[in-house]
PDB file with one MODEL, atoms N, CA, C and O in Angstrom:
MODEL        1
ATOM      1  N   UNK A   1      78.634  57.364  44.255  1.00  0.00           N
ATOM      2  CA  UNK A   1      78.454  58.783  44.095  1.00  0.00           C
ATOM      3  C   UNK A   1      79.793  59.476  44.236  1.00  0.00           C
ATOM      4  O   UNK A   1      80.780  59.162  44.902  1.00  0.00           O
ATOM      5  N   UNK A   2      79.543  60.602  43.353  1.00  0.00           N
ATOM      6  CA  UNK A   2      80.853  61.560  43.386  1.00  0.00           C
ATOM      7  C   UNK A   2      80.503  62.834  44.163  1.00  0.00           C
ATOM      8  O   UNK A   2      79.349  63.141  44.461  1.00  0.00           O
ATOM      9  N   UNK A   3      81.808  63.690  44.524  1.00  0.00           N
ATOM     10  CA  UNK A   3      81.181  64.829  44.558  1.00  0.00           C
ATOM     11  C   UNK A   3      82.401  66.010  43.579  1.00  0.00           C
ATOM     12  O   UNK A   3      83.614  65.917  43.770  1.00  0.00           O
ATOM     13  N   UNK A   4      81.861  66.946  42.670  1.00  0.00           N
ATOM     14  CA  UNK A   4      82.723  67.466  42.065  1.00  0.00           C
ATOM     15  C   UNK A   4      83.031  68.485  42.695  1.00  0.00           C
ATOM     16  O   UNK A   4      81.996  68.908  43.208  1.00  0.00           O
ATOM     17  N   UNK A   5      84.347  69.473  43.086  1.00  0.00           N
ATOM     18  CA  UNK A   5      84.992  70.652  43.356  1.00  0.00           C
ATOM     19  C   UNK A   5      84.167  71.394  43.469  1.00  0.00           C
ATOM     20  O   UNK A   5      83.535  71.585  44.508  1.00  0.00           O
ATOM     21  N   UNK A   6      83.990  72.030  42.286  1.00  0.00           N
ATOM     22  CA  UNK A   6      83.781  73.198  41.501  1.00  0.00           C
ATOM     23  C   UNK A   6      82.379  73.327  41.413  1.00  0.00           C
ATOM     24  O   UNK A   6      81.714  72.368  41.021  1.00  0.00           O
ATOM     25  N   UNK A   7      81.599  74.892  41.876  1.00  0.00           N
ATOM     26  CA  UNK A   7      79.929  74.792  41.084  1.00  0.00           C
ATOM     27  C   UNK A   7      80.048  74.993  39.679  1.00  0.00           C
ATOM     28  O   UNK A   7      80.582  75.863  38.991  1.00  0.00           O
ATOM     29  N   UNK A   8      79.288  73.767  39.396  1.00  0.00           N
ATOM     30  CA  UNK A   8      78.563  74.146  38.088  1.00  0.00           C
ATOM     31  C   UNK A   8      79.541  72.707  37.475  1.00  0.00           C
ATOM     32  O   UNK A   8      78.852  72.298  36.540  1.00  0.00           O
ATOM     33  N   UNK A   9      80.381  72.090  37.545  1.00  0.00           N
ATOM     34  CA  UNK A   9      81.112  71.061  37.395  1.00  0.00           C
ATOM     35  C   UNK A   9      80.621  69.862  37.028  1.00  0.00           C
ATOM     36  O   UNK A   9      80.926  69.065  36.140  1.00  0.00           O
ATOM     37  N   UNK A  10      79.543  69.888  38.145  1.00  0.00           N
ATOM     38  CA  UNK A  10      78.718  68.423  38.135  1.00  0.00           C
ATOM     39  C   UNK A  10      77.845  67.809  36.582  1.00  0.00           C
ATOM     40  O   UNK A  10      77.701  66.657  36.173  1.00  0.00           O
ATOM     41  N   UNK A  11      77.376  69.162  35.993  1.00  0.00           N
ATOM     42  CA  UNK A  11      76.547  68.792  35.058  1.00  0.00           C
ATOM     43  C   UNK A  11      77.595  68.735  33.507  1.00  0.00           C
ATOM     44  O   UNK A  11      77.255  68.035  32.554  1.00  0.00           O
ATOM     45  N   UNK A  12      78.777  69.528  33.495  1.00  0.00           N
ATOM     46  CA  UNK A  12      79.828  69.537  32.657  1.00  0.00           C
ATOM     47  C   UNK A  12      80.570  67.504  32.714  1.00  0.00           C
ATOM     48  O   UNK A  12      81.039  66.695  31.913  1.00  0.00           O
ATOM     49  N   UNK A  13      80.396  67.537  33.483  1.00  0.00           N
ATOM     50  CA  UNK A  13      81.202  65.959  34.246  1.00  0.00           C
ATOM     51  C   UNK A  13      80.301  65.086  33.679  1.00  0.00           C
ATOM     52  O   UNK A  13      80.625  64.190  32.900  1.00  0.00           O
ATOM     53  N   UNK A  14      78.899  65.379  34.140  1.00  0.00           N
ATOM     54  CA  UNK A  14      77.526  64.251  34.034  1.00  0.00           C
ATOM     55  C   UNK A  14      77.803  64.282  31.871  1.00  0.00           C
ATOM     56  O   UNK A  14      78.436  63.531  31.128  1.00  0.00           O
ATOM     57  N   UNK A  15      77.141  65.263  31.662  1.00  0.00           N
ATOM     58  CA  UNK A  15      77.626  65.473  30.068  1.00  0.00           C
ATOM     59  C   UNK A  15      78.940  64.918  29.366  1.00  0.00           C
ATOM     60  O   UNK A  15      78.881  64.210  28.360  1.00  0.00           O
ATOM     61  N   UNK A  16      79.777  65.184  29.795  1.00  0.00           N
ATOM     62  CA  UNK A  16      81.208  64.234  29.311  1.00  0.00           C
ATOM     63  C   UNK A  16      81.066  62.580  29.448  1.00  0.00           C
ATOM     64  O   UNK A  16      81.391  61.645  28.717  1.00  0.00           O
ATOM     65  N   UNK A  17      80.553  62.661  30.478  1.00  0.00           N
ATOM     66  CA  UNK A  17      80.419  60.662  30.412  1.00  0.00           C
ATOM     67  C   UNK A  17      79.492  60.104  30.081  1.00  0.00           C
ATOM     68  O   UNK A  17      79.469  58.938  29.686  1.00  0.00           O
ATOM     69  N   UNK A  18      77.969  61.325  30.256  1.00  0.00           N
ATOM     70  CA  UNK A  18      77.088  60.837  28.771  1.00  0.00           C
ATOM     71  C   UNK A  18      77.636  60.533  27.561  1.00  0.00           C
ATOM     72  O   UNK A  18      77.510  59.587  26.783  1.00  0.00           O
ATOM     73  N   UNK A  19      78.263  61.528  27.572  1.00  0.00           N
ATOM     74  CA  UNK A  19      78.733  61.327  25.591  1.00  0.00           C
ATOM     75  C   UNK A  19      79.659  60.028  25.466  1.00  0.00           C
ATOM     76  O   UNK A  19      79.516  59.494  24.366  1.00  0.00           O
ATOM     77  N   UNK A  20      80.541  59.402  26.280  1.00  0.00           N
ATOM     78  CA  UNK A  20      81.071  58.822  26.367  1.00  0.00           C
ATOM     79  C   UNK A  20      80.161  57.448  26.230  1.00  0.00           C
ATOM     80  O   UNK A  20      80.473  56.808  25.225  1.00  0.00           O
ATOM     81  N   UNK A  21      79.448  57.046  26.761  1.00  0.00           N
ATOM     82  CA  UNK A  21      78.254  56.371  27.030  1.00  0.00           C
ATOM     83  C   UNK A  21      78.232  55.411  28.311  1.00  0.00           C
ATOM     84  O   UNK A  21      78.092  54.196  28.451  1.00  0.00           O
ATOM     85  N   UNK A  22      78.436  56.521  29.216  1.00  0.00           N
ATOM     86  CA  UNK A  22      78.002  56.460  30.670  1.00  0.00           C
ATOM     87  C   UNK A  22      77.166  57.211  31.073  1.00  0.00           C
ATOM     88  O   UNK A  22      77.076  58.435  31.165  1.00  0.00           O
ATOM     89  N   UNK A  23      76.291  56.029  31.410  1.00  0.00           N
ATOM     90  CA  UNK A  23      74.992  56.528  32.377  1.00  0.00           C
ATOM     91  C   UNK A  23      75.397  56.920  33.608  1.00  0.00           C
ATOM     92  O   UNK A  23      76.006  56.229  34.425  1.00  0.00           O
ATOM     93  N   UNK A  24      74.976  58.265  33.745  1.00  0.00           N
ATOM     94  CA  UNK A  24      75.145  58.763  35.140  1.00  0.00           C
ATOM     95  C   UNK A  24      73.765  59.399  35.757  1.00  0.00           C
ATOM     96  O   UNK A  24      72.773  59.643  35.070  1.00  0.00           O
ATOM     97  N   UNK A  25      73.862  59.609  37.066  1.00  0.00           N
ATOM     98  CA  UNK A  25      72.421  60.060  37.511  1.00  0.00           C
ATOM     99  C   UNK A  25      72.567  60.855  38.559  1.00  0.00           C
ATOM    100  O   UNK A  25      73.325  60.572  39.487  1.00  0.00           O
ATOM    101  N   UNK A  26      71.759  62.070  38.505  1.00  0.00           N
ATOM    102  CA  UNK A  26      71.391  62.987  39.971  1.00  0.00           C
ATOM    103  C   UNK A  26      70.077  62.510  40.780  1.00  0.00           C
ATOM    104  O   UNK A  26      68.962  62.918  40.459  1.00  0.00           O
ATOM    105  N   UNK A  27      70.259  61.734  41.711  1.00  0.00           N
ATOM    106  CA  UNK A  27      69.826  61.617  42.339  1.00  0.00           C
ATOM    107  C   UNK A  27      69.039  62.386  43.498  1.00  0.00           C
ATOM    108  O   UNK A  27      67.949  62.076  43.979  1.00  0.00           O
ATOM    109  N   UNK A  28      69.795  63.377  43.797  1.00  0.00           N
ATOM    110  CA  UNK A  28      69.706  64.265  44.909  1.00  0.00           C
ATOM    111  C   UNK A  28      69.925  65.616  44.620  1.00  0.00           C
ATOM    112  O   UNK A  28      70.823  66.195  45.232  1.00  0.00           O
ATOM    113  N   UNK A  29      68.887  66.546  43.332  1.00  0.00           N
ATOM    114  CA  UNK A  29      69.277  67.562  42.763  1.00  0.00           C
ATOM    115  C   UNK A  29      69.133  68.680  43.688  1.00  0.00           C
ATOM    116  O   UNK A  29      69.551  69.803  43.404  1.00  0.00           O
ATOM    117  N   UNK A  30      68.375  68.316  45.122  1.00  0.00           N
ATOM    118  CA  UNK A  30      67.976  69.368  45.447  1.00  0.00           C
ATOM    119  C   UNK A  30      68.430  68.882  47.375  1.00  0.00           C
ATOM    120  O   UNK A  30      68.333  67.691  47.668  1.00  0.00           O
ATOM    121  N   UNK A  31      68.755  69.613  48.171  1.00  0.00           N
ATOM    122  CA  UNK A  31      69.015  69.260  49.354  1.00  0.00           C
ATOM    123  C   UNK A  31      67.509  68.976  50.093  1.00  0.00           C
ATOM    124  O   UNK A  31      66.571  69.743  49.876  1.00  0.00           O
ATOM    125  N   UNK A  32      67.368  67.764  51.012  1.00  0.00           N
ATOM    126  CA  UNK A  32      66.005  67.544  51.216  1.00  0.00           C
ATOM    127  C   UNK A  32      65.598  68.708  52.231  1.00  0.00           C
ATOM    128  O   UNK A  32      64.800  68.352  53.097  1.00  0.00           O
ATOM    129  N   UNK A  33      65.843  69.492  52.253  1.00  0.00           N
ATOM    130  CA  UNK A  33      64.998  70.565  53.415  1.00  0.00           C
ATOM    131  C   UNK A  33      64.174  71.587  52.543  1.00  0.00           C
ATOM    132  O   UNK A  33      63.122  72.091  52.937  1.00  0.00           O
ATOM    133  N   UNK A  34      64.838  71.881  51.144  1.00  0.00           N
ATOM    134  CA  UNK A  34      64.468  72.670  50.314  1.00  0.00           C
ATOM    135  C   UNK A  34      63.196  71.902  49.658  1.00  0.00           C
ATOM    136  O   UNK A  34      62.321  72.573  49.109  1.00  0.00           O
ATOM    137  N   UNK A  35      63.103  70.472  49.722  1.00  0.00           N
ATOM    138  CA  UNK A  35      61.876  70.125  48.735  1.00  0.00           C
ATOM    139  C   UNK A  35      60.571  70.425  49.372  1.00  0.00           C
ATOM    140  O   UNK A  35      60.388  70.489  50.587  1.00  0.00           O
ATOM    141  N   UNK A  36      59.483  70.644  48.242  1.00  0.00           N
ATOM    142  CA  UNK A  36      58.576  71.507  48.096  1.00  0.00           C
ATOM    143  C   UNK A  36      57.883  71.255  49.733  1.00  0.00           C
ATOM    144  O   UNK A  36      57.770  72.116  50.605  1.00  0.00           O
ATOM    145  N   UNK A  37      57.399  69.520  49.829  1.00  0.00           N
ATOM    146  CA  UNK A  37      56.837  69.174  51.231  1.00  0.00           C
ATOM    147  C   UNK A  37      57.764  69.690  52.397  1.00  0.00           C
ATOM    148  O   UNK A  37      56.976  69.887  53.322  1.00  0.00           O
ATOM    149  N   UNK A  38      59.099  70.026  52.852  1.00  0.00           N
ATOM    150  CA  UNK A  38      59.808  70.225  53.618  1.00  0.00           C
ATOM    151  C   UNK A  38      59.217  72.049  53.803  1.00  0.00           C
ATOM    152  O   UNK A  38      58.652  72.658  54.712  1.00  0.00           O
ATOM    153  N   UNK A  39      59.696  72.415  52.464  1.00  0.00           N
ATOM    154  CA  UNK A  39      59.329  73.918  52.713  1.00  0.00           C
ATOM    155  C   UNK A  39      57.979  74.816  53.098  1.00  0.00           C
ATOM    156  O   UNK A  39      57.926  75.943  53.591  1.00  0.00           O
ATOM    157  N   UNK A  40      56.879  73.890  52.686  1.00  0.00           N
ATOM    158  CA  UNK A  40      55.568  73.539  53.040  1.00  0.00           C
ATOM    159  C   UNK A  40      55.403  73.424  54.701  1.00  0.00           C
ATOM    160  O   UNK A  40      54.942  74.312  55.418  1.00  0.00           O
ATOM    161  N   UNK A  41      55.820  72.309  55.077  1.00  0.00           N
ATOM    162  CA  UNK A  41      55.732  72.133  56.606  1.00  0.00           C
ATOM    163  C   UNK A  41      56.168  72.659  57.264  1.00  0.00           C
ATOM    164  O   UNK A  41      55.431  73.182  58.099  1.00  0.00           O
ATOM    165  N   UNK A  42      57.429  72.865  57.352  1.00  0.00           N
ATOM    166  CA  UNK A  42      58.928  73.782  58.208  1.00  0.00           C
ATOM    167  C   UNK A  42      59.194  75.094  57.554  1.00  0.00           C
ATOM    168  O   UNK A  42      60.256  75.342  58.124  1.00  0.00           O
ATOM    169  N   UNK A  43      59.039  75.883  56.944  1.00  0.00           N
ATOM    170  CA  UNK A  43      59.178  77.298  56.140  1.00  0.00           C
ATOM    171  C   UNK A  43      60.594  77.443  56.470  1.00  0.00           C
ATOM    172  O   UNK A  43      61.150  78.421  56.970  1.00  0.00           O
ATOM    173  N   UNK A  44      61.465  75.490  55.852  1.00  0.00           N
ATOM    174  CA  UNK A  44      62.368  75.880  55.200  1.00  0.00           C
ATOM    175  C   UNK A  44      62.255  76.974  53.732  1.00  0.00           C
ATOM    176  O   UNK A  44      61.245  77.047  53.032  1.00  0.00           O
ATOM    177  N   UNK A  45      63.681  77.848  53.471  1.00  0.00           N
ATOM    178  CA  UNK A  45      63.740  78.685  52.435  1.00  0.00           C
ATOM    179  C   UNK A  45      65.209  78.450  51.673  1.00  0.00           C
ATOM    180  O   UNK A  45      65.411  78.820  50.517  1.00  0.00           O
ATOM    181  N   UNK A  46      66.162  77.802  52.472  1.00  0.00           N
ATOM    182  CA  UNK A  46      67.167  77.701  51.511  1.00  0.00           C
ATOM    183  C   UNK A  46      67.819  78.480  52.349  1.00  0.00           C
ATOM    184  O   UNK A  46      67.502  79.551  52.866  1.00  0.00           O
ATOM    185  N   UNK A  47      69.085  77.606  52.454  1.00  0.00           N
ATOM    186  CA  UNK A  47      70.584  78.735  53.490  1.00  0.00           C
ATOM    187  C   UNK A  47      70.463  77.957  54.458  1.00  0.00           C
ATOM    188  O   UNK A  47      71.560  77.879  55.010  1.00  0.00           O
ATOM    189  N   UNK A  48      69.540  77.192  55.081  1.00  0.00           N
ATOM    190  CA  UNK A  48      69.397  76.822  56.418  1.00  0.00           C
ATOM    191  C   UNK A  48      71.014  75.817  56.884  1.00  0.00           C
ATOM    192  O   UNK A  48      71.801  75.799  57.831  1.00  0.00           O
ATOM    193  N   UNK A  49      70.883  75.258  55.867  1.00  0.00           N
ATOM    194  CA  UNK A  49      71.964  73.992  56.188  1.00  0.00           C
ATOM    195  C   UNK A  49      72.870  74.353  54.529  1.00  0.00           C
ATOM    196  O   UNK A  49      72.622  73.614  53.577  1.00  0.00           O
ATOM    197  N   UNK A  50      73.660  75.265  54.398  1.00  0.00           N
ATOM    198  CA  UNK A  50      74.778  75.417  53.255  1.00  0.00           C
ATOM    199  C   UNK A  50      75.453  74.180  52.789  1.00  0.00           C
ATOM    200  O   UNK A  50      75.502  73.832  51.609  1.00  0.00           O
ATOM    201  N   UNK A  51      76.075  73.409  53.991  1.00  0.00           N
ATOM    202  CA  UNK A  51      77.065  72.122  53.195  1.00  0.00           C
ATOM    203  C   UNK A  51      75.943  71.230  52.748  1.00  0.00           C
ATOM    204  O   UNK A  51      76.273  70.586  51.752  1.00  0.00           O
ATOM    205  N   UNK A  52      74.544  70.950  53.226  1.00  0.00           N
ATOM    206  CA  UNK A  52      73.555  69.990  52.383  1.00  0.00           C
ATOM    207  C   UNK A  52      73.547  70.969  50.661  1.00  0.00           C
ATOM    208  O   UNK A  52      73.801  70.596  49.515  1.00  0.00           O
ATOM    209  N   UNK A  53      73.191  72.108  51.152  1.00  0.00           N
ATOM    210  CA  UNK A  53      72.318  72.697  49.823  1.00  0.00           C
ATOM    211  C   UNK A  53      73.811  72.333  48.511  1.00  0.00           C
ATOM    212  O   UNK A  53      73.515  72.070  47.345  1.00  0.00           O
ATOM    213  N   UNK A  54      75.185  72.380  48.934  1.00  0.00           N
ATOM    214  CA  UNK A  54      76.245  72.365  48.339  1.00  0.00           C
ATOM    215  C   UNK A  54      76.522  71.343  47.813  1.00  0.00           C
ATOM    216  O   UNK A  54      77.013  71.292  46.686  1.00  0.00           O
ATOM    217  N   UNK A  55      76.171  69.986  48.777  1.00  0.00           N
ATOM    218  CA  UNK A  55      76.282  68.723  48.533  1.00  0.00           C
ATOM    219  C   UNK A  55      75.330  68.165  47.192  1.00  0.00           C
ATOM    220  O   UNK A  55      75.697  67.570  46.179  1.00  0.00           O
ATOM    221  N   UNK A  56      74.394  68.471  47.486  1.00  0.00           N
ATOM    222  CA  UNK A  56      73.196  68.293  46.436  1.00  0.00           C
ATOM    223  C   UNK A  56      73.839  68.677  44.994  1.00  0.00           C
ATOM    224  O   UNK A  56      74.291  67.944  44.113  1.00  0.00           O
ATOM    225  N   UNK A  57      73.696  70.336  45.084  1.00  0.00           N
ATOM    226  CA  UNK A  57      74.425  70.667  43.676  1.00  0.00           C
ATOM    227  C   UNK A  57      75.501  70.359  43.159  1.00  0.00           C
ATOM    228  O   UNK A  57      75.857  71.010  42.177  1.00  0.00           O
ATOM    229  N   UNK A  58      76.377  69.243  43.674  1.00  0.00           N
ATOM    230  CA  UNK A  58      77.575  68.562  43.269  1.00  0.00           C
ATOM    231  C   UNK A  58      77.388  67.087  43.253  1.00  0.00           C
ATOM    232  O   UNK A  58      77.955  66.285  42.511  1.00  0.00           O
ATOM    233  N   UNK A  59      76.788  66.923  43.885  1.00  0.00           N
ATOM    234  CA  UNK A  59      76.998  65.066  43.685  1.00  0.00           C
ATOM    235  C   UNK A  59      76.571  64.526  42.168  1.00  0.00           C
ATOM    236  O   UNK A  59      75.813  65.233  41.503  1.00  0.00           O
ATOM    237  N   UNK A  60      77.063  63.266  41.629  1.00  0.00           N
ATOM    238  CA  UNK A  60      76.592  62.511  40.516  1.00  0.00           C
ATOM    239  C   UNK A  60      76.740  61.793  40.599  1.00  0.00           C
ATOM    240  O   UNK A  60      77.958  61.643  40.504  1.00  0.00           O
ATOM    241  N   UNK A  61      76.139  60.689  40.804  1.00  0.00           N
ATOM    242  CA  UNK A  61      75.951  59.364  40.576  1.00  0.00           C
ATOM    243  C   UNK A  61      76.393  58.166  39.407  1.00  0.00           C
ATOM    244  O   UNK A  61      75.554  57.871  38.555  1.00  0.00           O
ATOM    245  N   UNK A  62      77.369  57.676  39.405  1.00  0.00           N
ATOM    246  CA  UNK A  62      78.352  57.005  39.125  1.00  0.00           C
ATOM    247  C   UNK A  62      77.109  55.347  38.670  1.00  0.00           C
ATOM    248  O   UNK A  62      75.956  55.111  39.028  1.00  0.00           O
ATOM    249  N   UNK A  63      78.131  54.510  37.725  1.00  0.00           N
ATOM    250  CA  UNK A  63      76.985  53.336  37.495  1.00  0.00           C
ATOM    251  C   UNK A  63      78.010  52.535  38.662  1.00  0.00           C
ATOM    252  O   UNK A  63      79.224  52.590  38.864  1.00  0.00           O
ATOM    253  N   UNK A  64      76.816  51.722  39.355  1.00  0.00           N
ATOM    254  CA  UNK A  64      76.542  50.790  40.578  1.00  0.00           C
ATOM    255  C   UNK A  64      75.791  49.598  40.510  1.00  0.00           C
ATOM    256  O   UNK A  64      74.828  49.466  41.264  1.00  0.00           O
ATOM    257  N   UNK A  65      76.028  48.912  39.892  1.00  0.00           N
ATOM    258  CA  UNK A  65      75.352  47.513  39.941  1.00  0.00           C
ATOM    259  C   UNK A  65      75.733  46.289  40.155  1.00  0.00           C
ATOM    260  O   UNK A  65      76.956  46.162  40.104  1.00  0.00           O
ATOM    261  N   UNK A  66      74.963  45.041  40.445  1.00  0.00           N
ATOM    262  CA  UNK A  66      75.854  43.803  40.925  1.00  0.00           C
ATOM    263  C   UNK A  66      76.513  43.360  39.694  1.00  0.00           C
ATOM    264  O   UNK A  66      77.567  42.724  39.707  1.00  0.00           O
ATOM    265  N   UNK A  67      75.850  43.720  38.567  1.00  0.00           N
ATOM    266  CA  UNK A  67      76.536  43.244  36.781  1.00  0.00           C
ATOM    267  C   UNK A  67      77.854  43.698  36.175  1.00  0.00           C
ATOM    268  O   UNK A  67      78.481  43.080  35.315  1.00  0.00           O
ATOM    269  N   UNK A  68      78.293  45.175  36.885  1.00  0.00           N
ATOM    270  CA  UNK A  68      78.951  46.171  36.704  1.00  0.00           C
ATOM    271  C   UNK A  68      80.064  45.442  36.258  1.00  0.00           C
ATOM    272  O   UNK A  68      80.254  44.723  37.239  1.00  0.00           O
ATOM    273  N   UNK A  69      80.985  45.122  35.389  1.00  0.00           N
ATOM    274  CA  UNK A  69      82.461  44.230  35.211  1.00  0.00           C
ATOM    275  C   UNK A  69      83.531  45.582  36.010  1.00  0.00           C
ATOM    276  O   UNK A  69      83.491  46.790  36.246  1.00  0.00           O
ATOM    277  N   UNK A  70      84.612  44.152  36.224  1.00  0.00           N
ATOM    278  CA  UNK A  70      85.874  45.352  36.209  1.00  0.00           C
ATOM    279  C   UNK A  70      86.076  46.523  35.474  1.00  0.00           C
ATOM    280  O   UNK A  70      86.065  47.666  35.930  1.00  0.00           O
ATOM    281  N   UNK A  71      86.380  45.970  33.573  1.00  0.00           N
ATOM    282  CA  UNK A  71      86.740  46.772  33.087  1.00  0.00           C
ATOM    283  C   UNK A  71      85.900  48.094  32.838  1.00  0.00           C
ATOM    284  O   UNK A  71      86.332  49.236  32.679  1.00  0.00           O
ATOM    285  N   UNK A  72      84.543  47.632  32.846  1.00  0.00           N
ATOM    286  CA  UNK A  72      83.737  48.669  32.705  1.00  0.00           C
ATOM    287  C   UNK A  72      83.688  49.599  33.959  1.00  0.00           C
ATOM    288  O   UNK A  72      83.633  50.761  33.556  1.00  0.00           O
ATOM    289  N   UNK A  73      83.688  49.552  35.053  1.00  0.00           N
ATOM    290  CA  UNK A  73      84.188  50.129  36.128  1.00  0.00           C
ATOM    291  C   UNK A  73      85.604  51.079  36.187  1.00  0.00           C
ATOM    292  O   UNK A  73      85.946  52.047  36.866  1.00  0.00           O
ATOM    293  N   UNK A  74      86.265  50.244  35.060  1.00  0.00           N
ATOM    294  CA  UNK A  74      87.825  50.929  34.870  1.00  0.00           C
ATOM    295  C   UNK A  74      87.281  52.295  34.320  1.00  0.00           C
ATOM    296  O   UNK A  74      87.132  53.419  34.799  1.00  0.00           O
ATOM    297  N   UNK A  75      87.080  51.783  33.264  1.00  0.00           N
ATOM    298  CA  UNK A  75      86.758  52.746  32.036  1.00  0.00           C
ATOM    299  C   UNK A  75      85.803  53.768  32.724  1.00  0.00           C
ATOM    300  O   UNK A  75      86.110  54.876  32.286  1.00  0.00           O
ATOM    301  N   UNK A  76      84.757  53.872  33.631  1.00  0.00           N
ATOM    302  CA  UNK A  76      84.246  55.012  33.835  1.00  0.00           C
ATOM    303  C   UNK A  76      85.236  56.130  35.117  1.00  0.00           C
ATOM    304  O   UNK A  76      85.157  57.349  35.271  1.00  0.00           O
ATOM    305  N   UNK A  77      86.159  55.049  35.896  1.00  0.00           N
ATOM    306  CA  UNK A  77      87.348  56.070  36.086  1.00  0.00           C
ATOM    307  C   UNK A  77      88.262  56.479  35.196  1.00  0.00           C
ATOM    308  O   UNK A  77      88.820  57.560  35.380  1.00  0.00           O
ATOM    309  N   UNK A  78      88.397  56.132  34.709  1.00  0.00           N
ATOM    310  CA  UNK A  78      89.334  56.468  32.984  1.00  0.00           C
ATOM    311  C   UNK A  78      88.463  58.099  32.684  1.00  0.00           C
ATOM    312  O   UNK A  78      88.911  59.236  32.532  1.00  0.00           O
ATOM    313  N   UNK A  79      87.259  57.629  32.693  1.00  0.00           N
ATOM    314  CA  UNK A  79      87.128  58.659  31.876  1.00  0.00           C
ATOM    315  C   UNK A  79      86.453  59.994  32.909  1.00  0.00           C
ATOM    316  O   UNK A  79      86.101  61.105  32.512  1.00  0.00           O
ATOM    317  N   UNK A  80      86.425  59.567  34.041  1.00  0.00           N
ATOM    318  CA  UNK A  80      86.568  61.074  35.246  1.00  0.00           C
ATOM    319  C   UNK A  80      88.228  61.589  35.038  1.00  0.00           C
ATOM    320  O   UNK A  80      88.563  62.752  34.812  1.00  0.00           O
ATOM    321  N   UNK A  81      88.897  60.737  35.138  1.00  0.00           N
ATOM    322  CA  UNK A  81      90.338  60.992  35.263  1.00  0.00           C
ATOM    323  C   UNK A  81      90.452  61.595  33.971  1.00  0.00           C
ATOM    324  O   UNK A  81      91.295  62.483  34.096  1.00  0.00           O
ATOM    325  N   UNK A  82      90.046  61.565  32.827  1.00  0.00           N
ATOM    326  CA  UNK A  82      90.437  61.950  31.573  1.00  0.00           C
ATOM    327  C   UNK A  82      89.607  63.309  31.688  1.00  0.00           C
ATOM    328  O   UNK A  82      90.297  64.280  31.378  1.00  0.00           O
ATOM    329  N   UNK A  83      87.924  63.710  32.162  1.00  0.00           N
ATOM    330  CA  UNK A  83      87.489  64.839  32.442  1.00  0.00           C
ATOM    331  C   UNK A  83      88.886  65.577  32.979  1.00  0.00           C
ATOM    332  O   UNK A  83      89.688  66.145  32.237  1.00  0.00           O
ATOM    333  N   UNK A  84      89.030  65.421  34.726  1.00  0.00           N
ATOM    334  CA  UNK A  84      89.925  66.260  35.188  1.00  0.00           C
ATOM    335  C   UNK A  84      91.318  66.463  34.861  1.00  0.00           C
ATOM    336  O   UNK A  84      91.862  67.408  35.433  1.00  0.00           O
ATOM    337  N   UNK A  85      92.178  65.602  33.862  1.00  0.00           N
ATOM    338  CA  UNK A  85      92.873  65.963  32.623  1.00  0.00           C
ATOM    339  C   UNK A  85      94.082  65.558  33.921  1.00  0.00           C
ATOM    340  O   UNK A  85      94.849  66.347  34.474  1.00  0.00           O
ATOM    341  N   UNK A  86      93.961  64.323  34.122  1.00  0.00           N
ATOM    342  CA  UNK A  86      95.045  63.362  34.532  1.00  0.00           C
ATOM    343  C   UNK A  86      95.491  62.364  34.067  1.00  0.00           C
ATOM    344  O   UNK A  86      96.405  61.771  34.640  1.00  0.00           O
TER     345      UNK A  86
ENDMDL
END
């Protein structure tokens, strides 16, 4: 997992390495205090915990597997590094 800077970054980032043809994934779109059963039980509302709710809306999920090769591993830093225009 990553986490990007910037709001709104994450899904610009996720989109660039789609197109590229990297699978990427959000896993964690939503901070767990905010999901529906949390807010249900606890009358969480959102704000409670800021760096979770922040974390959530930035992370992306990177490919992770035991199959994963080097180079293909290269290449999906290649192409974050080529997003952030290094």
């Amino acid at each position: 997992m990553i986490r990007t800077k910037k709001e709104g970054e994450r899904d610009k980032l996720m989109n660039y390495l789609k197109e590229n043809g990297i699978g990427v994934g959000i896993h964690y779109p939503i901070a767990n205090h905010v999901q529906p059963i949390y807010r249900e039980m606890f009358g969480y509302k959102g704000g409670e915990y800021p760096n979770s709710e922040t974390a959530a809306a930035n992370v992306l999920s990177l490919p992770m597997f035991p199959l994963l090769k080097d180079d293909e591993a290269e290449y999906v830093a290649e192409k974050v590094r080529e997003f952030y225009g290094r």
